[in-house]
C-alpha positions in Angstrom: 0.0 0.0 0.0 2.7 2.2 1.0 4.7 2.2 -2.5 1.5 2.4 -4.5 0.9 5.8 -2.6 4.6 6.4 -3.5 4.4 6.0 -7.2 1.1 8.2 -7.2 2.6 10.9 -5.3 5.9 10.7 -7.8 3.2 10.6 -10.8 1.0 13.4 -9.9 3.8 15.3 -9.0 5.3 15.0 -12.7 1.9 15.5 -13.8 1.7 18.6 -12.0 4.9 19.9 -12.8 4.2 19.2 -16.9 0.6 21.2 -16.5 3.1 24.2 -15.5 5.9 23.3 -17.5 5.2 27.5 -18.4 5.5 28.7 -14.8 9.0 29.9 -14.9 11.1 32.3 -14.4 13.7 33.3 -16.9 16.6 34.9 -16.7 18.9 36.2 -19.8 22.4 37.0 -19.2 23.8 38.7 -22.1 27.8 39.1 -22.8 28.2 43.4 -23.1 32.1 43.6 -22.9 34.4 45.1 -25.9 33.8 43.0 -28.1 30.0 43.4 -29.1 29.2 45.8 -31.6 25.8 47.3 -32.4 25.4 45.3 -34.6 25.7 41.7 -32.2 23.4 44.1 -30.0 21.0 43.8 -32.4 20.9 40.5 -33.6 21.4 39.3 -29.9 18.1 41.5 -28.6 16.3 40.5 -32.3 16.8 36.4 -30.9 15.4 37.4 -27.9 12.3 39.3 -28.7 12.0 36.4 -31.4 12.0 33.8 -28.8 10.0 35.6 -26.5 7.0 36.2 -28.9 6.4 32.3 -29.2 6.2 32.3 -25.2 3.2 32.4 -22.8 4.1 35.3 -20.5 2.0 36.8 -17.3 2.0 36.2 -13.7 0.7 32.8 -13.5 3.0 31.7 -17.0 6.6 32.7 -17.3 7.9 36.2 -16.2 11.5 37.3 -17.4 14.9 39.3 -16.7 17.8 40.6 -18.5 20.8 41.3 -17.5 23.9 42.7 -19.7 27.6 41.8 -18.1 31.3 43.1 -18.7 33.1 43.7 -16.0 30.1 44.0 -13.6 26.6 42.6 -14.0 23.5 45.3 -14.0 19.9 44.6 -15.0 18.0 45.9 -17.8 14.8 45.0 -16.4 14.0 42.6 -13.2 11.2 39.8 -13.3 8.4 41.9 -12.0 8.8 44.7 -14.3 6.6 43.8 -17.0 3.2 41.7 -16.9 2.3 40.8 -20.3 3.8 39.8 -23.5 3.2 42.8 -25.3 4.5 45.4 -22.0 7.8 42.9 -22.3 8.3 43.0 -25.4 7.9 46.5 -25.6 10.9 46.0 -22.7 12.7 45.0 -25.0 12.8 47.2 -27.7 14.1 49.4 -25.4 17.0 48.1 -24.4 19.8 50.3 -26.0 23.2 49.5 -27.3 25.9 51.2 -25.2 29.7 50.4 -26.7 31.4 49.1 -23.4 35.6 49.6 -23.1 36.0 46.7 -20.7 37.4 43.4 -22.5 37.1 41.6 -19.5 33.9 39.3 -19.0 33.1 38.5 -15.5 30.5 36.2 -16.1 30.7 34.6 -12.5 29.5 37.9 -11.1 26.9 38.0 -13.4 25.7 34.2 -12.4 26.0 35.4 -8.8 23.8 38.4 -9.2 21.0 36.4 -10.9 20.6 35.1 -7.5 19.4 38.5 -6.5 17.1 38.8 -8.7 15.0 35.3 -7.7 14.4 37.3 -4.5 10.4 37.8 -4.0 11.1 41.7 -3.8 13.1 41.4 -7.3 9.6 39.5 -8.6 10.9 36.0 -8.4 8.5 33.2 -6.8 9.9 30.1 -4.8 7.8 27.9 -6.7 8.5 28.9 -10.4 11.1 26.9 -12.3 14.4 28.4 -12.7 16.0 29.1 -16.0 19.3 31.2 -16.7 20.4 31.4 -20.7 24.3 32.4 -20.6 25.1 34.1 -23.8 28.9 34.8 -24.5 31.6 35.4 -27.1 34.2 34.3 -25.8 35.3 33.0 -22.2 34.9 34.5 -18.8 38.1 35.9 -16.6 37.9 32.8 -14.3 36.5 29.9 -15.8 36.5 27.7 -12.4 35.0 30.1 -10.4 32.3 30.6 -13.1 31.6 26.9 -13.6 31.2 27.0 -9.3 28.9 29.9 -9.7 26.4 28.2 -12.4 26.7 24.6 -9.5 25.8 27.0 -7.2 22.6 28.3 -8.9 21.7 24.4 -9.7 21.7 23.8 -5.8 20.1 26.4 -4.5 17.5 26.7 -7.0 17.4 23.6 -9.1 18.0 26.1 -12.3 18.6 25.1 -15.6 21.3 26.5 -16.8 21.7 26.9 -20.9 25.1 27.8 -22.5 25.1 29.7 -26.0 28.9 30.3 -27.1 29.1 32.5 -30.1 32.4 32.9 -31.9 35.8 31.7 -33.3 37.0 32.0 -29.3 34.8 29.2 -28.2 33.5 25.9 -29.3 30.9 23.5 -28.4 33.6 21.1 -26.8 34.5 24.5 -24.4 35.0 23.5 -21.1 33.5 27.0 -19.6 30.3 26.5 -22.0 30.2 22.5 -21.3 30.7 23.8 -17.3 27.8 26.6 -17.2 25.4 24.3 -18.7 23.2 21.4 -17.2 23.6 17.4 -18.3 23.5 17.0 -20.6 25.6 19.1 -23.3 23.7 18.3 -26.3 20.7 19.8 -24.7 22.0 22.9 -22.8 24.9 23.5 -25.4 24.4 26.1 -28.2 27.3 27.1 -30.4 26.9 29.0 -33.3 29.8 30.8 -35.5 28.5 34.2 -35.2 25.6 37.0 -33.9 23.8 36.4 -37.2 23.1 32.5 -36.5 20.9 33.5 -33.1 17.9 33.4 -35.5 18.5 30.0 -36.6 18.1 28.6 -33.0 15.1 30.1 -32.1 13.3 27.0 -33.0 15.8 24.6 -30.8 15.6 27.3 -28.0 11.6 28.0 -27.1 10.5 24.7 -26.5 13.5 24.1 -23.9 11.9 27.3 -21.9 8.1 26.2 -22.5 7.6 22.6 -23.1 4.1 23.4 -24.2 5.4 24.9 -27.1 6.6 22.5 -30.3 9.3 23.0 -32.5 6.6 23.0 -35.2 5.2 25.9 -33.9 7.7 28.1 -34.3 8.7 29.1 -37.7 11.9 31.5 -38.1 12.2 35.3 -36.6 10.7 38.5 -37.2 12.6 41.7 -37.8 13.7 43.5 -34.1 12.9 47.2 -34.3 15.9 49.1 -33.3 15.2 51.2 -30.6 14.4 54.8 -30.4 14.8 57.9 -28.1 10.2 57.8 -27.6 9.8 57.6 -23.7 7.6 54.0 -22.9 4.2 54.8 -21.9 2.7 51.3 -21.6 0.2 51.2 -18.7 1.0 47.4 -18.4 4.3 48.0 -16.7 4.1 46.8 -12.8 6.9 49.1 -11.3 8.8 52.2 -12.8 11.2 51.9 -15.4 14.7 51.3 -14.5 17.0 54.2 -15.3 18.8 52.5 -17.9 15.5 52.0 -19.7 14.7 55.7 -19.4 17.5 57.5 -19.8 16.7 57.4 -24.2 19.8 55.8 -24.6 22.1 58.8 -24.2 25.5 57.9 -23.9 27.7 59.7 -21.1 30.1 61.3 -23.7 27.4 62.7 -25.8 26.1 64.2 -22.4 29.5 65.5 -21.6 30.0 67.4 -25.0 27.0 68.8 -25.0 27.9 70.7 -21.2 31.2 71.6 -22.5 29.3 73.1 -26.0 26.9 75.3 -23.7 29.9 75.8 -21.4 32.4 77.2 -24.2 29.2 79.3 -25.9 28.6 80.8 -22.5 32.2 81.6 -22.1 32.1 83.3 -25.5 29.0 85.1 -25.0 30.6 86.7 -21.5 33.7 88.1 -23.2 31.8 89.7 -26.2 29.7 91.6 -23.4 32.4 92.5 -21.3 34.3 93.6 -24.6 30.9 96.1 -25.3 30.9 97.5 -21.6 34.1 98.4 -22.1 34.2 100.3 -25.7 31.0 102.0 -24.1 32.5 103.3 -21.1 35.3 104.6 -22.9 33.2 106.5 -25.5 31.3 107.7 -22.5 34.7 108.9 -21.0 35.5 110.9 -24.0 32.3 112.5 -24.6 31.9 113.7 -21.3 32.3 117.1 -20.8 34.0 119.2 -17.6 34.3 122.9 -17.4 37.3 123.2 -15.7 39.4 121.7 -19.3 37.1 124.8 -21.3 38.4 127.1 -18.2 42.3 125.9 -18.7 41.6 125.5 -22.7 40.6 129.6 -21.8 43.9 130.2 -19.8 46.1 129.1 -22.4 44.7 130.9 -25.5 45.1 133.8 -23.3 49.0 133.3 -22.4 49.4 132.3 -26.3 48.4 135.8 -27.6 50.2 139.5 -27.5 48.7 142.1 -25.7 46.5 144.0 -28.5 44.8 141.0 -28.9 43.9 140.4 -25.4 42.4 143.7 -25.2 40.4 142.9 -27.8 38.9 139.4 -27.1 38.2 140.1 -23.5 35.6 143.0 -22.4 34.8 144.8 -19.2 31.9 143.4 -17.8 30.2 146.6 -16.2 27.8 144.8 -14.7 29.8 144.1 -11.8 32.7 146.9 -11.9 33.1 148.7 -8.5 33.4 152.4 -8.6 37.3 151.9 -8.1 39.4 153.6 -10.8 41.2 151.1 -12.9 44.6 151.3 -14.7 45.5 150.9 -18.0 47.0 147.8 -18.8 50.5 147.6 -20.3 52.7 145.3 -21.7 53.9 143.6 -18.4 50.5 142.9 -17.3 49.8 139.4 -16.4 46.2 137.8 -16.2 46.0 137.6 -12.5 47.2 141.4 -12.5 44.1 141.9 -14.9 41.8 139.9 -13.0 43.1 142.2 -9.9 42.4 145.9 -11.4 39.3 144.6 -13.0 37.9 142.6 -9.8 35.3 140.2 -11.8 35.5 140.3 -15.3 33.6 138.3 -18.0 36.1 136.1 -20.1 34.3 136.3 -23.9 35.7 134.4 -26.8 34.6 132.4 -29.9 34.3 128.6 -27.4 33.3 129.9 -24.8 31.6 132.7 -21.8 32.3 131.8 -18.5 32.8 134.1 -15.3 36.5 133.8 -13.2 36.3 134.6 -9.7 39.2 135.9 -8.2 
C-alpha cells in the first residue's frame, strides 16, 4: 500500500509539474564587454524578442529578466517589471546598445547576481522553475569560479542552466560553455559561428523554456525594431522603469560634449559683453564734458596771444565793476594782475563765456 501511494505521489507530481511546465522564471544573461558591436546588440536583442513572442508570459505563465555583463553585471529590467507579453516586449525594444571599453567578461558575477534577482522583492516566486540562458563570445576571466557559480545556482534553485557560445574563441567542446550548462551538453549547449546565427536557434531554444510549445510551432524570426529615443508609456508596466530604460539611450560622452558646447558658448558670450561695456564706457569717458578743461583751454589761449589781442577778445563786464578807478593795462600785465584791477570780469571768446572769480 505504501509504495503504490509512492508511485502516485511521484506521478502526480510529474503530472503537476508538466501542466506548469510554463511557470518559470527566466533569466537572460547577455555578454556586453568590448567586443560586441551594435550590430551583435541587435541580432542578440532580435533572438530574444523572437523567442520571447512564441512564449506564454503573465503572472501565472513565465515572467523574465535581463541582464547585460562586462566587468560588472546590471539589470536591464527585473522579473516583475513587466506583466504581459506585449509590455515585455515593448521592454525589450528598449533596451539600447551602449559600446562598453571593458574586454574583461566577468561572467561569475553575473551568475551570482542572478541570485538576486530570484528574490520575492526582485519579482521572483519560490515555486517557479528556474532558468538562466548564458550568452557569450568568448570566455569568462575565471573559468573555475564561473563553472562554481552556475553549481551553485543548480543547488540552490534547481535552475537550468543553458550555455550559447558564439564565436571563433569558443567551441561547443569549451570546457566554460560545457561547465555553465546542465547534463546533458547536447541539450543545454548552443554554439553557433556568429551573432547572425541566433535566429537559426530560435526554434531549438523556445520549447527548452516552454515545453508546451513545439518546435513546429515556431517558424523562423521577425525583424527587431531598433530602438528609439520615444519615452515607454505602456500602462501594463508593474513598477517604474529602471534608469537605464529611461535615460533614451544617451550615452555619457554625448552628455559630456553637450555641457562643454553650452559651457564654451557661455564663455564666448561673457567676453563679447564685457568687450561692449568696455568700448561704451570709454566713449562715455571721451564725450563727457568738464568745465574746468574749457576754463584751462581759456587760460592758455590767453598766455598764447600779444597784448593788442587780449584787449580785444576780453571785455569789461560793467555789470559788476566797483566804482574803483582802474589802470591801464600795459605790456607787463599778467592775467592775474588783470583779473586784480578789474575785480570780476567776464572772459568772452569764440568757445566759450564763463565768469573767473578771483
Amino acid at each position: 500500500m505504501m509504495l503504490r501511494t509512492t508511485v502516485f505521489l511521484i506521478m502526480f507530481g510529474l503530472l503537476f509539474t508538466n501542466c506548469r511546465g510554463s511557470y518559470k522564471d527566466v533569466i537572460w544573461l547577455l555578454d556586453a564587454s568590448s567586443s560586441i558591436s551594435a550590430t551583435d546588440h541587435a541580432l542578440t536583442m532580435s533572438f530574444i524578442y523572437n523567442v520571447t513572442s512564441y512564449l506564454t508570459i503573465g503572472d501565472n505563465d513565465i515572467r523574465m529578466a535581463v541582464v547585460k555583463f562586462d566587468d560588472e553585471a546590471n539589470a536591464e529590467f527585473e522579473l516583475d517589471d513587466y506583466a504581459n507579453k506585449a509590455s515585455l516586449l515593448t521592454g525589450i525594444n528598449y533596451i539600447a546598445y551602449s559600446q562598453s571599453f571593458v574586454p574583461s567578461r566577468k561572467t561569475m558575477d553575473a551568475l551570482t547576481y542572478t541570485k538576486t534577482l530570484y528574490l520575492s522583492i526582485k519579482g521572483g516566486r519560490s515555486d517557479a522553475g528556474k532558468i538562466v540562458i548564458v550568452i557569450e563570445s568568448g570566455p569568462s576571466t575565471n573559468t573555475p569560479q564561473t563553472i562554481n557559480k552556475a553549481n551553485d545556482l543548480r543547488t540552490s534553485y534547481g535552475a537550468e542552466v543553458f550555455a550559447i557560445g558564439i564565436g571563433s574563441d569558443l567551441s561547443k567542446t569549451n570546457d566554460e560553455l560545457q561547465g555553465i550548462a546542465n547534463d546533458p551538453d547536447s541539450y543545454y549547449v548552443e554554439y553557433i559561428g556568429g551573432f547572425i546565427n541566433l535566429c537559426g536557434i530560435v526554434p531549438s531554444i523556445v520549447p527548452k523554456i516552454d515545453n508546451e510549445t513545439t518546435v513546429t510551432m515556431v517558424d523562423g524570426c521577425d525583424e527587431w525594431v531598433e530602438p528609439t529615443t520615444t519615452e515607454i508609456t505602456s500602462t501594463e508596466r508593474m513598477t517604474e522603469a529602471p534608469i537605464s530604460q529611461t535615460n533614451e539611450g544617451l550615452d555619457i560622452g554625448a552628455v559630456v560634449g553637450i555641457l562643454l558646447a553650452c559651457l564654451l558658448i557661455l564663455a564666448i558670450l561673457a567676453c563679447v559683453l564685457y568687450l561692449l561695456y568696455k568700448r561704451k564706457r570709454r566713449k562715455d569717458k571721451k564725450d563727457q564734458i568738464r568745465p574746468e578743461d574749457d576754463i584751462v583751454k581759456a587760460v592758455n589761449e590767453y598766455n598764447d596771444t600779444s597784448l593788442g589781442e587780449k584787449r580785444h577778445m576780453y571785455k569789461r563786464d560793467t555789470t559788476s565793476l566797483s566804482s574803483k578807478t582802474t589802470k591801464a593795462m600795459d605790456k607787463n600785465d599778467t592775467l592775474s594782475s588783470v583779473y586784480e584791477n578789474l575785480g570780476e570780469r567776464s572772459v568772452t571768446s569764440s568757445i566759450i563765456d564763463v565768469k573767473i572769480p578771483i
